[in-house]
C-alpha positions as CSV (number, residue, x, y, z in Angstrom):
1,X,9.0,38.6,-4.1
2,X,8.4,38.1,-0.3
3,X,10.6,36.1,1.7
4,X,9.6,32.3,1.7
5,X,9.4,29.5,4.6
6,X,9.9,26.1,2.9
7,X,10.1,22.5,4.8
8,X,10.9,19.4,3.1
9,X,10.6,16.0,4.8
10,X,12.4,13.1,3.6
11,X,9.4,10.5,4.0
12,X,10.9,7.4,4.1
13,X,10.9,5.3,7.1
14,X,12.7,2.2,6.8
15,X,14.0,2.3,3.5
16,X,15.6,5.7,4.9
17,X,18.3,3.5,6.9
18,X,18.1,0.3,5.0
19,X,21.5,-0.3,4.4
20,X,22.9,1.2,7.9
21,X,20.4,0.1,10.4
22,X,17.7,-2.8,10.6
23,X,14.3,-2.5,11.7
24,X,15.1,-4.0,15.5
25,X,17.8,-1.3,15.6
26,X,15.9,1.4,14.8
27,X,12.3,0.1,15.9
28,X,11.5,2.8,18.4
29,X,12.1,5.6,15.9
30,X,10.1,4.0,12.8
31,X,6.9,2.8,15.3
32,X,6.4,6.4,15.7
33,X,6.4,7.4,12.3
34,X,2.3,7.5,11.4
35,X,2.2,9.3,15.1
36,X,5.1,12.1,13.6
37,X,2.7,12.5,10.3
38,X,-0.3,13.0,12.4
39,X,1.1,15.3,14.7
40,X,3.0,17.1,12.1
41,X,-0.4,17.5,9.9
42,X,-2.2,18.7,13.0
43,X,0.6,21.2,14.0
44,X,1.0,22.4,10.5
45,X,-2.5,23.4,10.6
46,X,-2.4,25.2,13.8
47,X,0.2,27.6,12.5
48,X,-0.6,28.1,8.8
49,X,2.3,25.9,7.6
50,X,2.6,24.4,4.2
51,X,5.2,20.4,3.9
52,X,6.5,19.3,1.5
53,X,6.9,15.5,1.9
54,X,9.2,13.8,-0.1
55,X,8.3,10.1,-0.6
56,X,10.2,7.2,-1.4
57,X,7.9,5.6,-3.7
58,X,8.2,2.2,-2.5
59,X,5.7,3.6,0.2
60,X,2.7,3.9,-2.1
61,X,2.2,0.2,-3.1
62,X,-0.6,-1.0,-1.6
63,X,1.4,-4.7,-1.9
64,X,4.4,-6.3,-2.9
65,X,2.8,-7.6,-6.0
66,X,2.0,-3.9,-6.7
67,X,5.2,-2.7,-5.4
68,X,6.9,-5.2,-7.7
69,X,4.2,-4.6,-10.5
70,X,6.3,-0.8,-10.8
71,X,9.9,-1.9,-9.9
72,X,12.0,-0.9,-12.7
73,X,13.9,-3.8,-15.1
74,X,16.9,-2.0,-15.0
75,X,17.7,-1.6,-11.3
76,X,20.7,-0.1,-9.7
77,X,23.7,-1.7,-10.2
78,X,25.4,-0.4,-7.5
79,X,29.0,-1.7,-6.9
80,X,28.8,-2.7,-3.2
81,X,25.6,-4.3,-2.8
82,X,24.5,-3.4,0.4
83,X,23.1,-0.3,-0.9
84,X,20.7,-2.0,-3.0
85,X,17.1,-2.3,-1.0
86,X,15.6,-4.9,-3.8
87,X,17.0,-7.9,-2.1
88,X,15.4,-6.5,0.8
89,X,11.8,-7.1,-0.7
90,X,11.9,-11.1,-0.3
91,X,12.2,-10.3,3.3
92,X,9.2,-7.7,3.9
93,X,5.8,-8.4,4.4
94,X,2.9,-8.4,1.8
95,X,1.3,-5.1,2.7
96,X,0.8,-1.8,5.4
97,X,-0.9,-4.0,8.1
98,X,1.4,-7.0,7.7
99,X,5.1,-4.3,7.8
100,X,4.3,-1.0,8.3
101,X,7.8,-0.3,8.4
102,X,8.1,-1.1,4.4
103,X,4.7,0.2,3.1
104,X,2.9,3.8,4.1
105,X,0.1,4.6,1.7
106,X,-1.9,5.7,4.5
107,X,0.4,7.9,5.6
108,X,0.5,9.0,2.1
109,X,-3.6,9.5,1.9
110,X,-3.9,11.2,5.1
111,X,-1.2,14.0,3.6
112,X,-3.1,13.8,0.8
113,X,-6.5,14.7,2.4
114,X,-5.2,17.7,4.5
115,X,-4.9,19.6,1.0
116,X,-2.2,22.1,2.4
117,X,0.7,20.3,1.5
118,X,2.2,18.6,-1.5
119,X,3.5,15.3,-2.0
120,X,7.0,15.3,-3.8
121,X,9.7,12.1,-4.8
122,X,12.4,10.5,-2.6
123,X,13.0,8.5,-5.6
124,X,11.3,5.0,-6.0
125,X,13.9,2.8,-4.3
126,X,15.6,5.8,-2.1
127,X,18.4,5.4,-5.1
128,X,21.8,6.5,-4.6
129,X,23.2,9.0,-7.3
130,X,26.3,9.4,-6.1
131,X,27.0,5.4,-5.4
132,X,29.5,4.1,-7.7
133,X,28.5,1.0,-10.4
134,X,24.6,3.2,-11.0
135,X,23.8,5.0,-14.5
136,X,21.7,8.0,-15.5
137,X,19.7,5.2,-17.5
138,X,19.4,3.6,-14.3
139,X,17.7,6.4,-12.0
140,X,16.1,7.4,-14.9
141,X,13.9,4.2,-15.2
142,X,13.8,4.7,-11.3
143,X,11.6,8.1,-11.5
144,X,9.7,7.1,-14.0
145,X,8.2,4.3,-11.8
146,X,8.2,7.0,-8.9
147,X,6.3,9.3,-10.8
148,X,4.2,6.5,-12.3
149,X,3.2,4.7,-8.9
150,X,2.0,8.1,-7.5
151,X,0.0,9.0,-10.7
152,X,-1.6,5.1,-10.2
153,X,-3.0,7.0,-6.9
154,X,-3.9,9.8,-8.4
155,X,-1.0,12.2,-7.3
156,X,1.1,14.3,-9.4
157,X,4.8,14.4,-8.5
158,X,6.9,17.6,-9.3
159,X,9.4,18.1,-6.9
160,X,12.2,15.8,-5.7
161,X,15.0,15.4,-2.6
162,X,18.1,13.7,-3.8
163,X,18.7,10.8,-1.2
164,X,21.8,11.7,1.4
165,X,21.5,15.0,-0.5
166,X,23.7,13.4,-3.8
167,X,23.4,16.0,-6.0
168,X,26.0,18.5,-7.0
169,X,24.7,21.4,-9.1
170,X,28.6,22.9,-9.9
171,X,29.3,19.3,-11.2
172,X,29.0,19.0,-15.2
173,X,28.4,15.2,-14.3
174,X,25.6,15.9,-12.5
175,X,23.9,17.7,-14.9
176,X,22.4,14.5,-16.7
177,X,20.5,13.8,-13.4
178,X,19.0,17.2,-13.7
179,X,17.9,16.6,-17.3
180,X,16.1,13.2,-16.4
181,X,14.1,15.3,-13.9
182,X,12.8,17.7,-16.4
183,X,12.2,14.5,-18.8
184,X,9.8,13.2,-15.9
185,X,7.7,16.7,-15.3
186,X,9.9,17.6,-12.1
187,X,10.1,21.3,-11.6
188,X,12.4,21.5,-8.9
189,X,14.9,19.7,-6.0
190,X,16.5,20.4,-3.0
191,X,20.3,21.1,-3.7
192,X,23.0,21.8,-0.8
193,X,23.5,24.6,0.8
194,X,26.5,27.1,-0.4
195,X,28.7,26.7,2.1
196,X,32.1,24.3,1.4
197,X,31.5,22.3,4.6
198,X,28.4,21.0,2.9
199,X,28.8,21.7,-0.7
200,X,31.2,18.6,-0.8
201,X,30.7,15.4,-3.6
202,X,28.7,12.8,-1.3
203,X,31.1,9.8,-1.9
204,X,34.9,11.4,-2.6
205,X,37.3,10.8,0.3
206,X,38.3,14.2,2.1
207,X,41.5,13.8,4.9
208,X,39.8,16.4,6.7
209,X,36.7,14.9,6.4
210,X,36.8,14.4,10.6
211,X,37.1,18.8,10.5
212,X,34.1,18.8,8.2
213,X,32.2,16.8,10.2
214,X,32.7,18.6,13.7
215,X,32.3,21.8,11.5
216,X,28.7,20.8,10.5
217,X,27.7,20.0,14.2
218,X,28.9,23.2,15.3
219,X,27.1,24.8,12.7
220,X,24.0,23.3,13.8
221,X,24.1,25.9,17.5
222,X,26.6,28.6,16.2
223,X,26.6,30.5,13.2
224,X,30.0,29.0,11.4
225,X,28.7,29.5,7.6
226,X,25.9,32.1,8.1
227,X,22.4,32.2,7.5
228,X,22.4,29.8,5.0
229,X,19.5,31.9,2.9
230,X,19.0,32.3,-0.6
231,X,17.8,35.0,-3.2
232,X,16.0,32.0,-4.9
233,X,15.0,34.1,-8.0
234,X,18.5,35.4,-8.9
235,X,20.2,31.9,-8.3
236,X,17.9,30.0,-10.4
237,X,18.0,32.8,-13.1
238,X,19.1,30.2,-16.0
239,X,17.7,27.2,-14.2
240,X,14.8,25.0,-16.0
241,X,14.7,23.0,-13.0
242,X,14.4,25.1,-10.3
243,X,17.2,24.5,-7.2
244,X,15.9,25.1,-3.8
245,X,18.8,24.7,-1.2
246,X,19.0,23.4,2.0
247,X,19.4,26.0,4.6
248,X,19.3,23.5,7.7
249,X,18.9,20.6,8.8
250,X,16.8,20.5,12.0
251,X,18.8,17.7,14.4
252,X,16.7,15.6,16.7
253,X,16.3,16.5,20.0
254,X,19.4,14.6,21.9
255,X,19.7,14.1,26.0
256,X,23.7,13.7,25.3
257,X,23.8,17.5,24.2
258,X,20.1,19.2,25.8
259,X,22.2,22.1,27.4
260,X,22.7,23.3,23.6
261,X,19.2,23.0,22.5
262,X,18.3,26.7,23.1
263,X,21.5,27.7,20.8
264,X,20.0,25.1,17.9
265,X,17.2,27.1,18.3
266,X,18.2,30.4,18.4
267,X,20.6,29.8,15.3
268,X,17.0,28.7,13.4
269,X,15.2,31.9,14.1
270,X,17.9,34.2,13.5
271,X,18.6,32.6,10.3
272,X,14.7,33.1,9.5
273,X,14.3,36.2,10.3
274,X,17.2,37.1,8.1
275,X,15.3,35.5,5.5
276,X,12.3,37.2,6.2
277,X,14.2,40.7,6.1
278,X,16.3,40.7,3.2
279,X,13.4,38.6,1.2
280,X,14.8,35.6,0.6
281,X,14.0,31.8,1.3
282,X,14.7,29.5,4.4
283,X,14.6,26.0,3.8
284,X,14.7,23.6,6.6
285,X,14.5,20.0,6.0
286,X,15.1,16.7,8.4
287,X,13.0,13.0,8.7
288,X,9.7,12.5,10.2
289,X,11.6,9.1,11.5
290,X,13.9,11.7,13.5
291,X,11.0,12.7,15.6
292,X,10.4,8.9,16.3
293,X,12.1,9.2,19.7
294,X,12.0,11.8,22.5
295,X,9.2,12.9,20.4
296,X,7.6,15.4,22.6
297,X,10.6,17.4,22.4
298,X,11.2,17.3,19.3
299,X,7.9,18.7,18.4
300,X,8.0,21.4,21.1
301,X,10.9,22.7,19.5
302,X,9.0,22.4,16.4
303,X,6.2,24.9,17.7
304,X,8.7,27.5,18.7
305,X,10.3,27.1,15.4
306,X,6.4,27.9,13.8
307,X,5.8,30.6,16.2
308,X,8.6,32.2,14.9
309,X,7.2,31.9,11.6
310,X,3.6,33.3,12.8
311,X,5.0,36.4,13.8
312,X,7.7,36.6,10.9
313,X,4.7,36.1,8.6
314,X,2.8,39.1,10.6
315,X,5.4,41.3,10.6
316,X,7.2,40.8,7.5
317,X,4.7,38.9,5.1
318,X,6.9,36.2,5.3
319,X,5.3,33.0,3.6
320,X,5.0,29.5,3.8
321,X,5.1,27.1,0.8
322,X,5.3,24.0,-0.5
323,X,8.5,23.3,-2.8
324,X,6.0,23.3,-5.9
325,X,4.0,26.1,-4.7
326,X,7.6,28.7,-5.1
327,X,8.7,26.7,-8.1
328,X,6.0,28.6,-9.9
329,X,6.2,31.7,-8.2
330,X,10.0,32.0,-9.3
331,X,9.0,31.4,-12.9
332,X,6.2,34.2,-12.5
333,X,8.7,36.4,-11.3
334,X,11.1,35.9,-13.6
């Protein structure tokens, strides 16, 4: 099999920051968000690039009574509160045109339209996995309203991003989440890259944890952990539900640190070029909110980032796909 180009979003918008920044806080970023879909969409198209947009399902509803009308009984009972969004709803408006921060079905539809790119699950409520006080029954009945308010629209979900990432594959307690995603017709999900400065349980105290975070900066413009790309075949050789790992997260454009832009971007297209080499998959990720500011940078990194993959396609067949869309290649191939 051919080396593989995969981008996941984490389609989200507000309910992305909820419980760490309000909407005045963050209001630049998440007015630009149906701009960053359209632009995304159009570039996408330009270079032969397939998204994967992973949607929190509270975005569907065309309503809060609709919203409401798939809201799980048997919500998250998370111990500290504030990581809960359902209080949140008394707050919101009614519908897209009233709080487009809270509702994007049209951003949904528009994805939809394009037909190059697959719409996957952020989970319903953006649910936290790792958050103590939650159960398995709990984000179970959570993905079954995610899948179930995106079938009411006619789309079928079969891929998922855990939110912040909370999924541990080497973690026997994590395996239950895994099992409730096969239950609900999910083929595969992004898991963590390899590496021990990310492969880390979301929610455990580390003393370094100061180390491991400079680490994963640095590792964003020079090469600390490698490539970060993956023989998906062999590592999913036992695997029903089919791990796709993060290779990188693509950081926002920043003024604080613009001299080291060219090595963020340098550190990208040397990583997929490995990948396109040694056939093997790249998987960058990040959220269409990042892009809300300083958003004509952000994209022109972008386009050098998807030139890169126009000549790496060229030279080396190296191909663009959805998450879904290698999901099933794997199984061929296997």
């Amino acid at each position: 099999m051919t080396g593989h180009f995969i981008i996941s979003l984490d389609y989200e918008i507000h309910w992305g920051v909820f419980d760490k920044r309000s909407v005045e806080e963050y209001r630049e970023n998440l007015e630009n968000v149906g701009n960053v879909i359209n632009r995304l969409l159009e570039m996408s198209d330009k270079y032969g690039v397939k998204l994967t947009f992973s949607t929190v399902g509270f975005l569907f509803a065309t309503d809060k009574n609709e919203l409401l009308k798939y809201a799980p009984k048997n919500k998250p009972s998370y111990d500290v509160k504030k990581h809960s969004p359902y209080p949140l709803l008394e707050t919101i408006g009614d519908n897209e045109e009233e709080d487009p921060f809270h509702y994007g079905l049209s951003g949904v539809k528009k994805i939809v339209a394009n037909g190059n790119h697959e719409i996957g699950t952020h989970t319903f409520c953006h649910y936290y996995c790792h958050i103590p006080g939650q159960t398995v029954e709990q984000f179970d009945d959570d993905i079954n309203s995610a899948v179930n308010i995106a079938k009411s629209k006619g789309i079928e979900i079969k891929s998922l991003v855990f939110p912040r990432n909370m999924i541990d594959v080497h973690e026997s307690s994590d395996q239950p989440l895994l099992n409730v995603l096969k239950k609900h017709g999910i083929t595969s999900f992004r898991g963590k890259e390899n590496s021990f400065i990310y492969n880390i349980h979301t929610t455990k105290f580390y003393k370094n944890w100061l180390v491991l975070k400079f680490l994963k900066f640095l590792d964003a413009y020079v090469s600390v952990t490698g490539p970060n790309t993956y023989n998906v075949v062999k590592i999913n050789k036992d695997n029903e539900v089919i791990n796709l790992p993060s290779s990188r997260l693509l950081r926002a454009y920043s003024d604080k640190f613009k001299m080291l832009e060219p090595f963020k971007l340098k550190r990208i297209k040397r990583a997929m070029t490995h990948a396109a080499k040694q056939n093997e998959m790249f998987h960058l990720w990040w959220h269409p909110h990042n892009f809300g500011a300083q958003t004509d940078e952000n994209f022109n990194t972008l386009e050098e980032i998807f030139k890169t993959y126009k000549s790496l396609n060229e030279t080396y067949g190296f191909q663009s796909e959805t998450m879904t869309g290698l999901t099933r290649k794997i199984k061929a191939a296997r």
